[in-house]
C-alpha positions as CSV (number, residue, x, y, z in Angstrom):
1,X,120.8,-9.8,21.7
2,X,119.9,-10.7,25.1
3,X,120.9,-8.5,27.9
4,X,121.6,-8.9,31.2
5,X,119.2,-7.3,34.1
6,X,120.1,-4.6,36.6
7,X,117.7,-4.6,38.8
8,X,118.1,-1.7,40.5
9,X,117.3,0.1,37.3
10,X,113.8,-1.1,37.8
11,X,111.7,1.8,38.0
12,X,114.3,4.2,37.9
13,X,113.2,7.4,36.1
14,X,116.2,7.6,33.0
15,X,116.4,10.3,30.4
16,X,118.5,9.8,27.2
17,X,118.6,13.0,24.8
18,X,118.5,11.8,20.7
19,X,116.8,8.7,22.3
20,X,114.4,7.9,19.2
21,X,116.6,7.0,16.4
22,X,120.3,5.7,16.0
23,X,122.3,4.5,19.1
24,X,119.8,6.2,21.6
25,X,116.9,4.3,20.3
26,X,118.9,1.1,21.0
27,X,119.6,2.6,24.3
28,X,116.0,3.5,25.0
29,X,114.8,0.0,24.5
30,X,117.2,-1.4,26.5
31,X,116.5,0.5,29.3
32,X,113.3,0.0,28.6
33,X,113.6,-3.6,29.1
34,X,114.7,-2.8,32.0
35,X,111.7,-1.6,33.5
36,X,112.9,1.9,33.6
37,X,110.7,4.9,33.3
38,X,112.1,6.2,29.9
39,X,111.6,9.8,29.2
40,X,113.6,10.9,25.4
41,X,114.2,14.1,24.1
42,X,114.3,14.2,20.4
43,X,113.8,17.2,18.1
44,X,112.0,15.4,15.1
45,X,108.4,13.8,16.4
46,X,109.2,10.7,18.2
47,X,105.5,9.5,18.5
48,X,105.3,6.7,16.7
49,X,108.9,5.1,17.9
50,X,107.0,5.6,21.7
51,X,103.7,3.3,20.2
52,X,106.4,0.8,18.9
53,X,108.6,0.9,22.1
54,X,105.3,0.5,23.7
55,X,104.3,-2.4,21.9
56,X,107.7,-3.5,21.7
57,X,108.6,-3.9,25.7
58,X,105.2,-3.5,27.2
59,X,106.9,0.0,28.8
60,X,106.1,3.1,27.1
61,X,108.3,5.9,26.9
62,X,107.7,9.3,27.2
63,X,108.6,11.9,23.7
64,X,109.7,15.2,24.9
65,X,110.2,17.3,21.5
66,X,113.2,19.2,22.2
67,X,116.2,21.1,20.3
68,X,118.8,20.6,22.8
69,X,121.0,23.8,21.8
70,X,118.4,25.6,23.2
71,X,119.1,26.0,26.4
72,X,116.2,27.2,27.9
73,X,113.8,24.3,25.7
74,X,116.4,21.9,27.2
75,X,115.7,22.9,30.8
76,X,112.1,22.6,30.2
77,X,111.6,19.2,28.7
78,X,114.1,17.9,32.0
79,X,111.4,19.4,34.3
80,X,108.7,17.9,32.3
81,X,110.3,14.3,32.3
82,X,111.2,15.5,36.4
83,X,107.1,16.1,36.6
84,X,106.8,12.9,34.8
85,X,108.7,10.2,36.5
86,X,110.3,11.8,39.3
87,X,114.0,13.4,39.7
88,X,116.4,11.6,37.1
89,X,118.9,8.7,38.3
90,X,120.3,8.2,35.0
91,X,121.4,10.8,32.1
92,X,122.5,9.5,28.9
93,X,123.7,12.4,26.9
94,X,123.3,11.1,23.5
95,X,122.1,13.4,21.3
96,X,125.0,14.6,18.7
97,X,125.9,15.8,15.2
98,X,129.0,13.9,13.5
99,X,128.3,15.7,9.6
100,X,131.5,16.1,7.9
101,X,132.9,19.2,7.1
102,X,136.0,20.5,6.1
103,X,138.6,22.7,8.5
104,X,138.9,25.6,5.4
105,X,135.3,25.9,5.4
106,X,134.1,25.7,8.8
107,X,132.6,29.7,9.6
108,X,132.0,30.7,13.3
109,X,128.2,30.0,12.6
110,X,128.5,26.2,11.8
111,X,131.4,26.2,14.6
112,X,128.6,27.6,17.4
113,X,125.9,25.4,16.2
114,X,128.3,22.1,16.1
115,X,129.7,23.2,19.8
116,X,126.0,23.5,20.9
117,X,125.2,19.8,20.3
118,X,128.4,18.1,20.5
119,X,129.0,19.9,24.0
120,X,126.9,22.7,25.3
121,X,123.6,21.0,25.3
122,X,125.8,18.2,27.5
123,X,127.0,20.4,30.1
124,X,123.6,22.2,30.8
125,X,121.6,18.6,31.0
126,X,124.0,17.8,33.7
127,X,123.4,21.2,35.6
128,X,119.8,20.3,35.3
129,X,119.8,16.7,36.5
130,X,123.1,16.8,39.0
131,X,120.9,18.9,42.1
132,X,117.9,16.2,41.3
133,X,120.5,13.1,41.3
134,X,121.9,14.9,44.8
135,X,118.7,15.2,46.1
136,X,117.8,11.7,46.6
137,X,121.4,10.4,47.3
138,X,123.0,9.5,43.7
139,X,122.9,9.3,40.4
140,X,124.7,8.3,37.1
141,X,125.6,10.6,34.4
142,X,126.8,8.8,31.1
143,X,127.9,11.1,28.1
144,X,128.3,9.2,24.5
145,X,131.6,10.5,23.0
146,X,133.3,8.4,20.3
147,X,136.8,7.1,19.6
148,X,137.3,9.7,16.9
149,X,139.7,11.8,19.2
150,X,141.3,8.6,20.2
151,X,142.2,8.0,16.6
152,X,142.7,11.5,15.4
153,X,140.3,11.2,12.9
154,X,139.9,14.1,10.0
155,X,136.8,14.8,8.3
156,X,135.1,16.6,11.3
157,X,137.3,18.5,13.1
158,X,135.2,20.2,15.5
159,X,133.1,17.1,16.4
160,X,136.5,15.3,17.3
161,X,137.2,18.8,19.7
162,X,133.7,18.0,20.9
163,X,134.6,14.8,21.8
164,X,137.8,15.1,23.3
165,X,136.4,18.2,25.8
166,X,133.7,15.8,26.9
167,X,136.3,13.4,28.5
168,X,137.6,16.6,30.2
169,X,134.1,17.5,31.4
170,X,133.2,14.0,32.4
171,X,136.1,14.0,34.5
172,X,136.1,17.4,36.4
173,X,132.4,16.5,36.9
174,X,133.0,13.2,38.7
175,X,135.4,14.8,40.9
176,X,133.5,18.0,41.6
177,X,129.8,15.9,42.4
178,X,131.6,11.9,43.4
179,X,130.9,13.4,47.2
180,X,127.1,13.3,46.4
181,X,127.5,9.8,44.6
182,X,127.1,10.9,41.4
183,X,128.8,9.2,38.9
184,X,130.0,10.6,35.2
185,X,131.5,8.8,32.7
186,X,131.8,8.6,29.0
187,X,131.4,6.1,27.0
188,X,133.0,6.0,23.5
189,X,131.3,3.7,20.7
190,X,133.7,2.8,17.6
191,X,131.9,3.2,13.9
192,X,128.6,1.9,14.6
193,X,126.3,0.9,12.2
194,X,123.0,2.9,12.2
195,X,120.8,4.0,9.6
196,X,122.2,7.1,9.2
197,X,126.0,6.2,9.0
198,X,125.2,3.3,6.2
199,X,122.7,5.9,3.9
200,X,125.6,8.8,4.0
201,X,129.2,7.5,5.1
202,X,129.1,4.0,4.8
203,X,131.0,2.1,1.6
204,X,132.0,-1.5,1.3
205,X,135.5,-0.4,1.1
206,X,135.7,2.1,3.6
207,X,133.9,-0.5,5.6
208,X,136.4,-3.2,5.1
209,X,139.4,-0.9,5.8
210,X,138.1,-0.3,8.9
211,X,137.0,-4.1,10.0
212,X,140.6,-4.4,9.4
213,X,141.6,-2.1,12.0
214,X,138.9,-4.1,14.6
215,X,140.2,-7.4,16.7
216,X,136.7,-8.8,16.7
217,X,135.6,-9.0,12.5
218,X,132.0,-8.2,13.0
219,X,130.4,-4.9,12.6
220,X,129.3,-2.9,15.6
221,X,125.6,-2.5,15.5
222,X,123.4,0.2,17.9
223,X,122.7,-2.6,20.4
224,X,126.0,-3.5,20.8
225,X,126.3,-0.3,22.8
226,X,123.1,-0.9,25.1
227,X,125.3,-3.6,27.6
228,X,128.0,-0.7,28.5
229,X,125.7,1.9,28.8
230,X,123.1,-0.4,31.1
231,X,126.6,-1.0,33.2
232,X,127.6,2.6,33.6
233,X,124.1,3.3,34.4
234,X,123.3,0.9,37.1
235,X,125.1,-0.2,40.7
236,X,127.2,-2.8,38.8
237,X,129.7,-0.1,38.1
238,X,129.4,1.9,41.7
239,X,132.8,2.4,42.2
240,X,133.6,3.4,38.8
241,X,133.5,7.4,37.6
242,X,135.4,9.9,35.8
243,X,136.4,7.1,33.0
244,X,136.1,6.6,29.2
245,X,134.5,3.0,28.8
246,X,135.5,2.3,25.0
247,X,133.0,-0.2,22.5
248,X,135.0,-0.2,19.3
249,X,135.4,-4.3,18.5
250,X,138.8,-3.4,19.4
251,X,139.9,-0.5,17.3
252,X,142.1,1.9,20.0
253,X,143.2,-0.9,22.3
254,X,143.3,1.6,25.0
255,X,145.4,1.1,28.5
């Protein structure tokens, strides 16, 4: 899929948390393309995606190993990417945890730990970017939610809560930090197609149901993502914050 160029995001220093596998690994090459100065944050080793992204785009991006619910591990591998390639322009709060599980069974310890990627780990990457992104004038904040509290979707109850309060905090941070010209907004992908979705969830019938459901009959791959998020990131969208920005081949229809 060929891309468009931004060129503003030339050289701008971008971090994207879960940024080595799934959507975020789309969404690192494609900033990468770019000619961004990619820092990741992924919790399994990310090594060897760097040397392909490396051979890949002729950019190397920089691994920061990193459980994002930890807050204060969090904190740290922002600084180190800050050290790295200067204050971040960009966020793309990525990283998140859609396993299935059932409302009977859910226990206050999987509730915590489902919060604490789906949300938490969002919130405090913001606080730690937003007085960079101030610093030098602006800044774009994009956070990945999904259409799964559009559609109401059961399965994963407290991923869809997850999802929902991140339009809530993508809003009431654009209005608190729009005087500094930093931009949030979300951006909510439909049932794409990565590796993990098609080893655990994905069946040719449940598949087909939901093609059914789409306008456009063609599955949503990770890159299919990359163009919106390269948008929200750059000038192109400068005037637009505090909104959802839905890539679902036309499942919600939202308006």
């Amino acid at each position: 899929m060929q891309l468009p160029r931004f060129p503003d995001l030339d050289g701008a220093a971008v971090v994207v948390t879960g940024g080595g596998s799934g959507i975020g690994a789309a969404l690192t090459e494609a900033f990468l393309r770019q000619g961004a100065r990619v820092a990741f944050l992924q919790r399994s080793d990310g090594t060897a995606f760097a040397g392909a992204m490396a051979a890949a785009t002729g950019n190397r991006p920089l691994w920061l190993g990193c459980d994002i619910t930890d807050t204060a591990a969090l904190r740290a591998a922002l600084a180190r990417a800050a050290a790295a390639h200067g204050d971040a322009r960009v966020l793309v709060n990525n990283a998140a945890d859609d396993s299935r599980h059932d409302t009977l069974a859910v226990d206050e310890a999987y509730w915590d730990r489902a919060i604490a990627v789906n949300l938490k780990a969002y919130f405090f990457a913001a606080q730690a970017v937003i007085p960079g992104m101030r610093a030098q004038g602006g800044g774009s904040i994009v956070n990945m939610t999904s259409i799964s509290y559009m559609m109401g979707n059961a399965g994963y109850p407290v991923y869809v809560a997850a999802n929902s309060a991140l339009n809530g905090l993508t809003r009431a941070l654009a209005r608190e930090f729009g005087p500094n010209r930093i931009r949030v907004n979300a951006l909510a992908p439909g049932w794409v197609m990565t590796d993990r979705q098609r080893r655990l969830w994905v069946t040719p019938e449940g598949l087909a149901a939901h093609l059914d459901r789409q306008c456009l009959k063609e599955v949503l791959e990770p890159a299919d993502i990359a163009g919106g998020c390269l948008f929200l990131a750059s000038g192109a969208s400068r005037m637009m914050t505090g909104q959802a920005l839905v890539i679902d081949g036309g499942v919600v229809v939202t308006g």
